[in-house]
Biopython code that builds the backbone (N, CA, C, O; Angstrom):
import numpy as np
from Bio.PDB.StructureBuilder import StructureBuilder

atoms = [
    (1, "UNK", "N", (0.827, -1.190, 0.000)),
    (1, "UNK", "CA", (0.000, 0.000, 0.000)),
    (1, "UNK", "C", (0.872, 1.255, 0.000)),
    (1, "UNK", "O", (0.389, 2.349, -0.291)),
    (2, "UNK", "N", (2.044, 1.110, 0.298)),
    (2, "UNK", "CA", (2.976, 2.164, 1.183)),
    (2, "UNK", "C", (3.516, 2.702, -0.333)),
    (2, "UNK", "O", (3.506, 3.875, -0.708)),
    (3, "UNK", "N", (3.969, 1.577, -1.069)),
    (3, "UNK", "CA", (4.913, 1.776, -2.309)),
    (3, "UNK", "C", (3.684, 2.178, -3.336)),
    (3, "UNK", "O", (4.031, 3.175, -3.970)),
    (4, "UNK", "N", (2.530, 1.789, -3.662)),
    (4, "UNK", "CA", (1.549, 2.431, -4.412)),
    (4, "UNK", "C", (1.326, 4.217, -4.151)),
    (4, "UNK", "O", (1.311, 4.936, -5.149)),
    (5, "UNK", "N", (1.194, 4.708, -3.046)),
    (5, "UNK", "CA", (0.870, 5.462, -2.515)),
    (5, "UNK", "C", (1.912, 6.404, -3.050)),
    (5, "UNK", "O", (1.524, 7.459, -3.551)),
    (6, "UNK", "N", (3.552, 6.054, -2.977)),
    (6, "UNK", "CA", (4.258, 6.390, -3.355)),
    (6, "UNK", "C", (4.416, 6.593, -4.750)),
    (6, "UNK", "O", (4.655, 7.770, -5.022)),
    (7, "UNK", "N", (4.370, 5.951, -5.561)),
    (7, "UNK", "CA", (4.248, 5.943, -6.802)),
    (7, "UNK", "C", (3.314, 7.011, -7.657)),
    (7, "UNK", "O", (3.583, 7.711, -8.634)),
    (8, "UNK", "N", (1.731, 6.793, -6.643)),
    (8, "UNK", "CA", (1.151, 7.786, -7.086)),
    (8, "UNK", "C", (1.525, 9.545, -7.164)),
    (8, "UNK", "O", (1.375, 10.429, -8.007)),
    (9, "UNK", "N", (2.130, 9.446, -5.674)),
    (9, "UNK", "CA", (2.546, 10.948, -6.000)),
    (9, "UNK", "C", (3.836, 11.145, -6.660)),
    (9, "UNK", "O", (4.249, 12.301, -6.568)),
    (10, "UNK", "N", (4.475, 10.450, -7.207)),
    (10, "UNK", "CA", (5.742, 10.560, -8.012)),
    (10, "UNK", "C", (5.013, 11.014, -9.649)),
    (10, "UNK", "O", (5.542, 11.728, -10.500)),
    (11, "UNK", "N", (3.715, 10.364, -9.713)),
    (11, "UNK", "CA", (3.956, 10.582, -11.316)),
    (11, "UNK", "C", (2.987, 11.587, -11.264)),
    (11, "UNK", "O", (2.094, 12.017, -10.534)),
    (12, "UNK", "N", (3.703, 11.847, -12.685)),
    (12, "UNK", "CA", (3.774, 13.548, -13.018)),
    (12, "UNK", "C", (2.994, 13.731, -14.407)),
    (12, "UNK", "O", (3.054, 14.890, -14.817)),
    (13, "UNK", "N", (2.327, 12.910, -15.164)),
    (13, "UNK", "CA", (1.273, 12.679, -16.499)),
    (13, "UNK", "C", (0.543, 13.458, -16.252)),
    (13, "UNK", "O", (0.334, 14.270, -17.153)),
    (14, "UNK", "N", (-0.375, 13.675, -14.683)),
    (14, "UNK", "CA", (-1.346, 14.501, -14.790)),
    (14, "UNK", "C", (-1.255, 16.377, -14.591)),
    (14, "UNK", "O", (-2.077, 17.271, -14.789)),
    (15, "UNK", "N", (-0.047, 16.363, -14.182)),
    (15, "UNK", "CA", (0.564, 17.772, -14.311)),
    (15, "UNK", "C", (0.673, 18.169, -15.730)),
    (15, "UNK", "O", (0.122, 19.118, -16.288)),
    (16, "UNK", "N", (1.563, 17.187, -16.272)),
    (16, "UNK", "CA", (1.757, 17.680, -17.734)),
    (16, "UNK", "C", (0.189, 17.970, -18.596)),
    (16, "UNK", "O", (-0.144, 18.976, -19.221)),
    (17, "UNK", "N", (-0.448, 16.919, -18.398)),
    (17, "UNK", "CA", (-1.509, 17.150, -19.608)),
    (17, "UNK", "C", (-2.561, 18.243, -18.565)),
    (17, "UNK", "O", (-3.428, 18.612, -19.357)),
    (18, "UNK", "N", (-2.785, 18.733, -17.540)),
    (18, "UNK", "CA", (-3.118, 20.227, -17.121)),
    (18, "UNK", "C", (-2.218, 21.020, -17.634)),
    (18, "UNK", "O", (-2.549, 22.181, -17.876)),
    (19, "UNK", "N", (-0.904, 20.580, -17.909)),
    (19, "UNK", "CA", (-0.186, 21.908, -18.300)),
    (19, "UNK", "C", (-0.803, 22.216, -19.554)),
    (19, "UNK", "O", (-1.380, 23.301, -19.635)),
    (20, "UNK", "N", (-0.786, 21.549, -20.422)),
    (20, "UNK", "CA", (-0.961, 21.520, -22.057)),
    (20, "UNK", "C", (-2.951, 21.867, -21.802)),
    (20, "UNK", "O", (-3.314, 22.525, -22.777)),
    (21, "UNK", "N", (-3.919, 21.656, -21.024)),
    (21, "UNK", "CA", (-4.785, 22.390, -21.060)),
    (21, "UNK", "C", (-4.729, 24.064, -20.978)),
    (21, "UNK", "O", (-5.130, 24.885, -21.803)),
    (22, "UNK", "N", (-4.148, 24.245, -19.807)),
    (22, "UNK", "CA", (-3.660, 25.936, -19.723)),
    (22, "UNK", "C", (-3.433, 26.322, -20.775)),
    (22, "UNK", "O", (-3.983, 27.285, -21.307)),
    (23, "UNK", "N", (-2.468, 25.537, -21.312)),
    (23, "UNK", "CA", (-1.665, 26.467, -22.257)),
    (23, "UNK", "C", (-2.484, 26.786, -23.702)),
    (23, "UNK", "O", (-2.514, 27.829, -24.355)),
    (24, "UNK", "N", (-3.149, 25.455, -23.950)),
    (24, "UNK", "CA", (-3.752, 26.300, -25.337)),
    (24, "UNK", "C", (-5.381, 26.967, -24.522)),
    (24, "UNK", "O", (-6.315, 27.298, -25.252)),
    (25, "UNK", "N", (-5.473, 27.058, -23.227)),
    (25, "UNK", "CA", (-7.010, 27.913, -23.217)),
    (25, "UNK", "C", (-6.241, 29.561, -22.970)),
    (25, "UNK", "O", (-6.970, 30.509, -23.262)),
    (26, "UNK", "N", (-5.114, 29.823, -22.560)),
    (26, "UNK", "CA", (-4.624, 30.709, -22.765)),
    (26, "UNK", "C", (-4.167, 31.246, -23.881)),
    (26, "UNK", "O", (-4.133, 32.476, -23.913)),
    (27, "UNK", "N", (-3.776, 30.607, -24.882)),
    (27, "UNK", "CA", (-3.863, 30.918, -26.812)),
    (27, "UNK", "C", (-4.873, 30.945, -27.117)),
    (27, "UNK", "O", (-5.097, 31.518, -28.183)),
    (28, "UNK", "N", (-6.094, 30.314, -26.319)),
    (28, "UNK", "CA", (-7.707, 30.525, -27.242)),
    (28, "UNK", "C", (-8.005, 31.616, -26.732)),
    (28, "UNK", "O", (-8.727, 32.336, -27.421)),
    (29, "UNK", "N", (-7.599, 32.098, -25.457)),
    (29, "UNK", "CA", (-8.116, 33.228, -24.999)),
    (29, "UNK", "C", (-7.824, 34.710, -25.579)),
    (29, "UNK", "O", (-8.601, 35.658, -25.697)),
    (30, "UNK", "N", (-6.189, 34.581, -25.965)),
    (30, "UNK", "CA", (-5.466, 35.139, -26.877)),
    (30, "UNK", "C", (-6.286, 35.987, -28.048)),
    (30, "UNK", "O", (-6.700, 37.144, -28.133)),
    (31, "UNK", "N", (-6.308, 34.676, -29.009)),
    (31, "UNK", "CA", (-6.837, 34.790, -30.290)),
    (31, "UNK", "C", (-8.174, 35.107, -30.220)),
    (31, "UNK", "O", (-8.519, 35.390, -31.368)),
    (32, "UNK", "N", (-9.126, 35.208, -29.448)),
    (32, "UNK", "CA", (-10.524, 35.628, -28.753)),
    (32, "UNK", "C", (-10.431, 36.999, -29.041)),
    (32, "UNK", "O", (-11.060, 37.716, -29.819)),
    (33, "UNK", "N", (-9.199, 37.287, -27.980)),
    (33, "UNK", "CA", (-9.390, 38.652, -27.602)),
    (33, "UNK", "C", (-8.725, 39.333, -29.150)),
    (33, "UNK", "O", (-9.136, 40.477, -29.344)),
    (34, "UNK", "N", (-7.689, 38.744, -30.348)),
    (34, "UNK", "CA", (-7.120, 39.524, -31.178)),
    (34, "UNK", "C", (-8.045, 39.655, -32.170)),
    (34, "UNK", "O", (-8.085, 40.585, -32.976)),
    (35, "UNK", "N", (-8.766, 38.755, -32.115)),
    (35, "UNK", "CA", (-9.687, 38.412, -33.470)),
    (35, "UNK", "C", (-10.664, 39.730, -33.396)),
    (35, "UNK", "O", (-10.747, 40.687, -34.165)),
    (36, "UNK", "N", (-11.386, 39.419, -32.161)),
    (36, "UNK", "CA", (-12.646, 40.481, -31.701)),
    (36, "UNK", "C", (-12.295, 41.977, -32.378)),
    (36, "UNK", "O", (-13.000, 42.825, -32.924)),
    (37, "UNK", "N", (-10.769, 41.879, -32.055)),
    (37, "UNK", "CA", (-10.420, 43.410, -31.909)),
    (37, "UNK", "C", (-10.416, 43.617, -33.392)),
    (37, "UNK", "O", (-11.281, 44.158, -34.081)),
    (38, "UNK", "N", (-9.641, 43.255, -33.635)),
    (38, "UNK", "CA", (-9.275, 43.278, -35.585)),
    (38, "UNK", "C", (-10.707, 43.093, -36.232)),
    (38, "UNK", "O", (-10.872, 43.762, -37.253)),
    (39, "UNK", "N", (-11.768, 42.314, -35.831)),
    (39, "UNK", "CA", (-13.047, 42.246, -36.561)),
    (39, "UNK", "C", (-13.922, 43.526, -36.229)),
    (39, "UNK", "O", (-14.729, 43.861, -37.096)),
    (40, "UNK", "N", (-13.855, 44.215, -35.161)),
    (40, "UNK", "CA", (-14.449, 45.498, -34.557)),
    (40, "UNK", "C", (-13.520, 46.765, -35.641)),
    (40, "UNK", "O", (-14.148, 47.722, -36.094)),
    (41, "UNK", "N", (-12.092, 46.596, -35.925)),
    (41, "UNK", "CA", (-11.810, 47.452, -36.729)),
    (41, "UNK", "C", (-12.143, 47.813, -38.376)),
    (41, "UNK", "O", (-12.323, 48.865, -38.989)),
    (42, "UNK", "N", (-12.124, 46.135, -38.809)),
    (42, "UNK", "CA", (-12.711, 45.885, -39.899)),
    (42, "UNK", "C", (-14.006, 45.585, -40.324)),
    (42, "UNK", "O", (-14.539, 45.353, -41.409)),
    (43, "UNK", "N", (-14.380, 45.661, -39.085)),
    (43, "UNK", "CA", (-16.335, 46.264, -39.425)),
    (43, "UNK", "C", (-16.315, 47.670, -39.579)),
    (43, "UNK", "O", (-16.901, 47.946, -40.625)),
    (44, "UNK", "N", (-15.809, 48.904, -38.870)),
    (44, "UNK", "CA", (-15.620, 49.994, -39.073)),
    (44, "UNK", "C", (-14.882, 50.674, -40.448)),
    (44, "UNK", "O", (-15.161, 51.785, -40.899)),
    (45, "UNK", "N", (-14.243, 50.081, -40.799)),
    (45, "UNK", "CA", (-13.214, 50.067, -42.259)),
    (45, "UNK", "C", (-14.370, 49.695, -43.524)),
    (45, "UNK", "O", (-14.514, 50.271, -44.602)),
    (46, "UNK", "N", (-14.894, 48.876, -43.134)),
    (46, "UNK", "CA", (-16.009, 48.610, -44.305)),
    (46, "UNK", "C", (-16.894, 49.047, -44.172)),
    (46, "UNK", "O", (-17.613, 48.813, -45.144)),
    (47, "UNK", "N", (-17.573, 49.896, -43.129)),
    (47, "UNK", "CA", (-18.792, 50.884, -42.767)),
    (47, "UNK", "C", (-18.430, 51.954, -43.600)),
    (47, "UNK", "O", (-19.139, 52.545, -44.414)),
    (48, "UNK", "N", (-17.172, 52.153, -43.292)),
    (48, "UNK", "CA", (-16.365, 53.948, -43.859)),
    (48, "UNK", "C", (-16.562, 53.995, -45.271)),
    (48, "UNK", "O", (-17.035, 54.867, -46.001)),
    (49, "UNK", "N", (-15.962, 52.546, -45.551)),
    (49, "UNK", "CA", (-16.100, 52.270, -47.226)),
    (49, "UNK", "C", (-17.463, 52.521, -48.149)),
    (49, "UNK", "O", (-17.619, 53.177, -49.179)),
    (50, "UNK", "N", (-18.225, 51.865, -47.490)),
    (50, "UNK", "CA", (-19.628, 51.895, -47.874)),
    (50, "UNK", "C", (-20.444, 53.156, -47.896)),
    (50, "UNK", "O", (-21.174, 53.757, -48.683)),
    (51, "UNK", "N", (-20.040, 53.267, -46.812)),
    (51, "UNK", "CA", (-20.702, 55.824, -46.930)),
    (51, "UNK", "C", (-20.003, 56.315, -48.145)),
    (51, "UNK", "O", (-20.696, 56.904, -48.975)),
    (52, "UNK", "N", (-18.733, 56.161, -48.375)),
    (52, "UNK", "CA", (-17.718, 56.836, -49.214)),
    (52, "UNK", "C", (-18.564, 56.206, -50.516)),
    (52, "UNK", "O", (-18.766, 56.964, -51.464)),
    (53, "UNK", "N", (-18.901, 55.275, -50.557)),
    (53, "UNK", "CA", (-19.415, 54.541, -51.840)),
    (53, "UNK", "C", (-20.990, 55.417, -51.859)),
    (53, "UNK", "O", (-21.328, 56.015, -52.880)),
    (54, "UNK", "N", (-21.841, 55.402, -50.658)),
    (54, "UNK", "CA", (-22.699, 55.885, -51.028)),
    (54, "UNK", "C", (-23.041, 57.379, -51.630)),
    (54, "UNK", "O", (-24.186, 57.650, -51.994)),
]
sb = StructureBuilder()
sb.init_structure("model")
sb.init_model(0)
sb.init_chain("A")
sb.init_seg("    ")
for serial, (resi, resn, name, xyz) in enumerate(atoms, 1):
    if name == "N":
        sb.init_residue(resn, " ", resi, " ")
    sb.init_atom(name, np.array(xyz, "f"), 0.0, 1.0, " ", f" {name:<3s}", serial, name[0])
structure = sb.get_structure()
């Protein structure tokens, strides 16, 4: 029981694959926030366009 017990807290699989969750919800969060921004500019860019056209 003693050496199981042990074992369990030695391994380290479930650290890693939480790591690799973080890491890409922090790139999705990223690209969330770059996309939004750049699509809020280029809705405005093609609003401008469209008056100028009208």
């Amino acid at each position: 029981m003693k050496s199981l017990l042990i074992r369990f807290l030695k391994d380290q699989s479930g650290a890693t694959a939480i790591e690799y969750g973080l890491i890409a919800a922090l790139i999705s969060v990223a690209a969330i926030t770059t996309l939004s921004a750049v699509g809020s500019k280029l809705n405005a860019k093609f609003l401008a366009i469209s008056n100028g056209l009208n």
